[in-house]
C-alpha positions in Angstrom: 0.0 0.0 0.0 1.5 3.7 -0.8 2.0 5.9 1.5 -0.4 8.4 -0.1 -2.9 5.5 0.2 -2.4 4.7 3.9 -2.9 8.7 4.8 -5.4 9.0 2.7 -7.6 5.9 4.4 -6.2 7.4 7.8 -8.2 10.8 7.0 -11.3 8.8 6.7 -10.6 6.7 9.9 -9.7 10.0 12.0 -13.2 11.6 10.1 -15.3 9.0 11.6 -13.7 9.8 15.3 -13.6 13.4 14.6 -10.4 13.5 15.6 -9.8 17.2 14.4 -6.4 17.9 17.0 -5.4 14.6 14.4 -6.9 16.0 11.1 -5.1 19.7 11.2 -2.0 17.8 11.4 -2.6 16.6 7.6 -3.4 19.8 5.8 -1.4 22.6 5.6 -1.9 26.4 4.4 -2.0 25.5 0.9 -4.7 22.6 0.8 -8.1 23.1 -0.9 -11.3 21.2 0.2 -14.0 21.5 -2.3 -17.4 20.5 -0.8 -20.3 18.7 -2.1 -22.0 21.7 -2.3 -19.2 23.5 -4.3 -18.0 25.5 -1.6 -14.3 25.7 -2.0 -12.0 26.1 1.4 -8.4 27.4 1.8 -5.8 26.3 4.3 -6.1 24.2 7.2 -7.9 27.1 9.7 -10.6 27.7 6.7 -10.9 23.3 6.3 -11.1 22.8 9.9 -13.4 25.3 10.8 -15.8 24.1 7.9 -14.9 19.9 9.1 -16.2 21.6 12.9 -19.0 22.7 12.1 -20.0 20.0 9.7 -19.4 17.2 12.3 -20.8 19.7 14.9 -24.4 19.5 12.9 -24.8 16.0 13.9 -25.1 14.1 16.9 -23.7 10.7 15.1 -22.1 10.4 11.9 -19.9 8.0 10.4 -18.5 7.1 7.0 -18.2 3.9 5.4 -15.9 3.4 2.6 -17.4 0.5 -0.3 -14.5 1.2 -2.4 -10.7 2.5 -2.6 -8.6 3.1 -5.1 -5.2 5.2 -5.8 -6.5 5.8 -9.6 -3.4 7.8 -10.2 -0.2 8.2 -8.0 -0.7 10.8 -5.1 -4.9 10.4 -6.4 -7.0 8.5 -4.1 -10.9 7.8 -5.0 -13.2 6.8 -2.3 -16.7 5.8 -2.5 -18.5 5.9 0.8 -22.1 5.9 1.9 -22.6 8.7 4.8 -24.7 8.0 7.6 -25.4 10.5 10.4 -28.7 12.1 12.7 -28.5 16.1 12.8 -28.6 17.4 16.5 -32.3 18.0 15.8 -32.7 14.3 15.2 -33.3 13.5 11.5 -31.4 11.2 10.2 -29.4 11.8 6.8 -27.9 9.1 4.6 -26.0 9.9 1.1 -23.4 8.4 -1.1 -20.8 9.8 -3.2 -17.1 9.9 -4.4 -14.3 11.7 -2.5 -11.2 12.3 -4.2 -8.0 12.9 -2.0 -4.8 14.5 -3.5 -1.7 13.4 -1.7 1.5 14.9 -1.9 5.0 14.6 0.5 2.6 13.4 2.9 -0.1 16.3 3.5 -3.6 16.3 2.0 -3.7 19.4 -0.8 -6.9 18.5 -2.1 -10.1 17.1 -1.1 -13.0 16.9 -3.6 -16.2 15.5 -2.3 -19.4 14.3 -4.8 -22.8 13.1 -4.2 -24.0 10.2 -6.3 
């Protein structure tokens, strides 16, 4: 398994914890996160502020990977179902496709699709 692989899946494992002290580690001030919605998010104080107030929407939330695979080197593709219930109790389930760009062993780009 590559190295870009093994962060990549480790981004996903630390997601599910919300682990965030962990997650800021793997970003710096140059990596992009481009939402599902299309927002676009600079640097790791704009991506974790955005990741803390996604997870902080829910009161459970988890994602489960179906699929991984490094389609090109540095370029991981994930295709996860996202399972979760909002602090107001609803529960929210979606699919899509993440793409995570790897590079000297920071995250510089995260692209996130519904299906």
């Amino acid at each position: 398994m590559s190295k870009a692989l093994e962060l990549a899946k480790y981004y996903f494992d630390l997601s599910n914890q919300s682990d965030f002290s962990e997650i800021e580690k793997i970003f710096d001030q140059s990596s992009t996160f481009c939402a599902r919605d299309g927002v676009i998010y600079l640097g790791v104080q704009d991506i974790m502020a955005m990741q803390r107030l996604h997870h902080g929407s829910y009161s459970t939330l988890k994602w489960i990977v179906n699929e991984v695979e490094e389609v090109k080197p540095g370029i991981i593709r994930f295709d996860f179902d996202f399972e979760g219930t909002t602090q107001g109790g609803e529960s929210v389930r979606m699919s899509g496709v993440e793409f995570v760009v790897v590079d000297r062993g920071i995250i510089r780009h995260i692209d996130v699709r519904s299906q």
